[in-house]
C-alpha positions, 0 to 999 in steps of 0.5 A, a space after each residue: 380543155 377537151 383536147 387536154 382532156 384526150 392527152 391526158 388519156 382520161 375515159 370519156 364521159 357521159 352524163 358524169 360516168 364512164 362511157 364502155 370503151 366497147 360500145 363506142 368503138 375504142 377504148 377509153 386511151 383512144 376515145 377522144 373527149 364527148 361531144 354534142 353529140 355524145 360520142 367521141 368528138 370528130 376528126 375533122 382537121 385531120 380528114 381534111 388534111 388526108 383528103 387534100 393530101 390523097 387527092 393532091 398525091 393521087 394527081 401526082 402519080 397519074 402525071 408519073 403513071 399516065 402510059 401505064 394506068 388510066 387517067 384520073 376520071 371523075 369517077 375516080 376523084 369521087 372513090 378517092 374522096 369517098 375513102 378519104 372521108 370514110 375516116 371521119 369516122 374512124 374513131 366512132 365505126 373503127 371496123 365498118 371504116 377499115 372494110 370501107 377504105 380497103 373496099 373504096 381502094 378495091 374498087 379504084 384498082 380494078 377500075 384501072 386508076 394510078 397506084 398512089 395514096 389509095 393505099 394511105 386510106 387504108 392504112 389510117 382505116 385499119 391502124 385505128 381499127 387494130 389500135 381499138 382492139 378490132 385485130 381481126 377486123 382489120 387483118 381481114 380487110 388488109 388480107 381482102 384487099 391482098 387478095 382483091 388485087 392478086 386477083 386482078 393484077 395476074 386474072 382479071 386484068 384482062 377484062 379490066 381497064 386500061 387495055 392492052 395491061 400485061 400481068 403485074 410482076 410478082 415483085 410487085 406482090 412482095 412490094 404490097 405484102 411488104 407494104 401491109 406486113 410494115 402496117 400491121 406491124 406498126 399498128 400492133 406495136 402502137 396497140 400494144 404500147 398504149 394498152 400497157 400505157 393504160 395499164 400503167 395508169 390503172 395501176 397509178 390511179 390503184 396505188 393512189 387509192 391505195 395511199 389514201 386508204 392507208 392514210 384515213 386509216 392512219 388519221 383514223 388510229 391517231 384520232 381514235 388512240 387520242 380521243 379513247 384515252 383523254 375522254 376515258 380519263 375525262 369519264 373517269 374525273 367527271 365521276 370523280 367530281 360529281 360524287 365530290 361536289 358536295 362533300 369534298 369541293 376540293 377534290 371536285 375541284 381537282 378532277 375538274 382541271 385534270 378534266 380541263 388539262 385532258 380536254 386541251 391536250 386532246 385538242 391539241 393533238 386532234 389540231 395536229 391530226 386535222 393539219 395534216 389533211 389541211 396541209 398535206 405533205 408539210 411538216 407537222 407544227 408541233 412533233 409526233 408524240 414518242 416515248 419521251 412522253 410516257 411521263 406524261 401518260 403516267 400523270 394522266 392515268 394517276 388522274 383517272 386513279 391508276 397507278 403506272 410502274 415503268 420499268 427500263 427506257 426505250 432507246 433511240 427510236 426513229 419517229 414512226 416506230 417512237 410514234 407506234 410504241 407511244 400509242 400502243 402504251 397508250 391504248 393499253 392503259 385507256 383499256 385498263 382505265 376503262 375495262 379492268 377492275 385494277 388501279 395497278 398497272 406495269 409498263 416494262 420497257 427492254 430492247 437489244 439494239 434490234 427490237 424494243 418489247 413493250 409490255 403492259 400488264 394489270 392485276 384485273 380483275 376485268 369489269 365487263 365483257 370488253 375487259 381486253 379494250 375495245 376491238 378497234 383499239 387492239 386491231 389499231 394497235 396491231 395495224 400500228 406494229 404490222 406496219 413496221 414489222 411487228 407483232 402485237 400479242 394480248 390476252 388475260 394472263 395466267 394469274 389474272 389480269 391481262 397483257 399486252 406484249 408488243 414487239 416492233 423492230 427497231 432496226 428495221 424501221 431505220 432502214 426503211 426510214 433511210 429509204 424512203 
């Protein structure tokens, strides 16, 4: 699980936090998982295999260069293992390792042994120094280690083992500036890949976050635009009939299963709310309320004692945009029911195949201070029409009272529906 835990790329954790990339060396895509240590887990199967392959390659290219180089001492076997096991700790000490290989491969050339896989130590050393993001550190090792052996291969040689060793070709030199260029290269170029990899999955984990944001504020409005209406029209029949109770038990009875109808209902649409987070991505059981039901917002307000006139018929609306106007007028009548002094109230419906303006108008006059609704019932409504492109306007008329206008674009809602 913790080798999974180290493709997937995920930050290494500490005590359940993140651990800083730049206090262990590497950041999070190149830390491996903990380990009990606490640090980034070590590389033991992979320095085993370097060693044995640098020791191995090492003794084959003494056997190749045996009249040219100095044979392989055991002083030699021990620079050699030296710089193969300093890559145990390449994931921890990325810089100390890159200077390290490049000084243990110094210090083996001057000495006169084979070239050979020395070089390869120094490459692995500063490929993980560059892909930690130490650039510098490393070019300045591999420059070090240039610079080292300019010097001993065209001055110093004649001090140094073996005798009797002529200049090196400055051919030889393009050969290892070549040979460090490719390196530097090849580590920037996987530097560069995984850092955009890991901005790639920032912007995944953000876009997540994003959807769920807008998702529990999606469930938000719903069960606030369900919850408001059916308990104002239960406040509004439980007043009914406690005031009745005694001297109109008939009527008292008829606010008590209007109260029971609205309970269900509510219930109901609550159920289909919470099944989405149950079952998150199939298909409601029951379809989203539109503006089919707007017969049935007229029963529910005539039962809290107000009296709805609609004018004009919706068109054929795609359901997210059916959804957001069956709310919206749904809203706008709980806050007259619950904020406006009227028992009158006009829903005028009209469209031209392109927008569908929904109004809501009431005679007033307000009966508090929150006479235009609630302040999270007009920003969720306005959520609701800048979501599909539209626009919400509300606020007390002219002439008194108070309206809402909404305008959402039909068309448009359709062509995003097709798109997705």
């Amino acid at each position: 699980m913790a080798e999974q835990g180290a493709e997937a790329g995920g930050p290494p954790m500490r005590g359940g936090r993140p651990r800083r990339w730049w206090r262990g060396g590497g950041p999070p895509w190149w830390n491996r998982p903990d380990g009990d240590e606490g640090g980034p887990r070590w590389p033991w199967r992979s320095t085993v295999a370097f060693t044995v392959f640098v020791m191995v390659g090492s003794n084959a290219a003494a056997e190749f260069q045996k009249d040219e180089r100095a044979s392989l001492e055991p002083f030699a076997r021990v620079l050699l293992l030296v710089g193969a096991l300093l890559l145990l700790w390449r994931w921890r000490r990325p810089v100390p390792v890159a200077f390290g290989t490049a000084a243990t491969a110094m210090v083996y050339l001057g000495a006169g042994y084979p070239y050979g896989p020395v070089f390869f130590t120094v490459a692995v050393g500063c490929f993980s120094a560059i892909v930690a993001g130490h650039r510098e550190a490393a070019w300045t090792a591999m420059g070090a280690l240039w610079v080292g052996h300019v010097l001993v291969a065209h001055w110093l040689y004649r001090w140094l083992p073996p005798d009797g060793d002529d200049a090196a070709s400055w051919g030889q030199e393009i050969v290892v500036v070549t040979w460090g260029v490719a390196i530097v290269a090849v580590s920037e170029l996987a530097r560069a890949r995984r850092e955009q990899w890991a901005r790639e999955r920032a912007e995944r984990a953000r876009d997540a976050r994003r959807r769920a944001d807008e998702e529990r504020l999606r469930i938000a409005r719903e069960l606030h635009d369900v919850l408001a209406h059916s308990i104002s029209v239960i406040n509004v029949q439980a007043g009914v009939g406690l005031a009745l109770l005694d001297s109109d038990p008939e009527q008292a009875r008829t606010a008590l299963i209007t109260i029971k109808a609205a309970g269900k209902e509510a219930l109901g649409e609550v159920r289909q709310v919470l099944d989405t987070l149950r079952t998150p991505g199939d298909a409601p059981r029951t379809p989203a309320p539109g503006l089919a039901r707007l017969p049935e917002l007229v029963e529910q307000a005539a039962g809290a004692g107000l009296t709805v006139g609609v004018e004009g018929e919706a068109p054929e609306l795609p359901p997210g945009t059916d959804l957001a106007a069956f709310r919206i007028v749904q809203e706008a009548l709980t806050n007259v029911v619950r904020h406006s002094g009227s028992r009158h109230a006009r829903v005028v419906l009209d469209h031209d195949g392109r927008e569908l303006w929904l109004r809501i108008d009431d005679d007033g006059p307000a009966t508090g201070t929150g006479a235009g609704g609630s302040g999270s019932g007009l920003v969720g409504m306005r959520e609701r029409a800048a979501a599909l492109g539209g626009t919400i306007e509300a606020g007390p008329r002219a002439d008194g009272g108070f309206r809402v206008l909404a305008v959402l674009p039909v068309r448009a809602s359709r062509e995003v529906k097709e798109d997705r």
